[in-house]
Residue, then its C-alpha position, 0 to 999 in steps of 0.5 A: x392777598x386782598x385786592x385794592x377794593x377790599x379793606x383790611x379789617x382789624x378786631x380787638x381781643x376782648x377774650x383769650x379763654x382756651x387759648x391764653x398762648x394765642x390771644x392777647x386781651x386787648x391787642x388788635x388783630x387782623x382779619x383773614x376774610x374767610x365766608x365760612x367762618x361766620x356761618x360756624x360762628x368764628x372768625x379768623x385772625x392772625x394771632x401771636x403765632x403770625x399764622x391766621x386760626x379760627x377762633x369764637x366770634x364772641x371774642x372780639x370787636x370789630x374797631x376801624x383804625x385812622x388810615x395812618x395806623x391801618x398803614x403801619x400795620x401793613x408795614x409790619x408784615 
């Protein structure tokens, strides 16, 4: 559970290469802050399972969503 201080962070799918069942181009993602992922060069995200997995960095971008959209996903949970 992320503290009030700590900001949800969201990526857009730019790549699905070796996990097509997992990612989908194009769809937004939210971050699982993990420190040691970016040292390997990965990043963790909940992906269509609804679970959070590591995957390559490189196939994502970071976005900021207006505030209205970051709270309608919090919903959705």
């Amino acid at each position: 559970m992320q503290s009030a201080n700590t900001k949800t962070q969201f990526v857009v799918c730019i790549s699905n290469k070796d996990y097509p069942a997992s990612l989908e181009v194009r769809k937004i993602y939210q971050v699982v802050l993990d420190s040691h992922a970016g040292q390997h060069q990965m990043i963790r995200v909940v992906d269509e399972s609804g679970d959070d997995y590591l995957y390559p960095l490189n196939y994502f971008i970071p976005i900021e969503l207006p505030k209205a959209v970051e709270e309608a996903f919090s919903l959705v949970s």
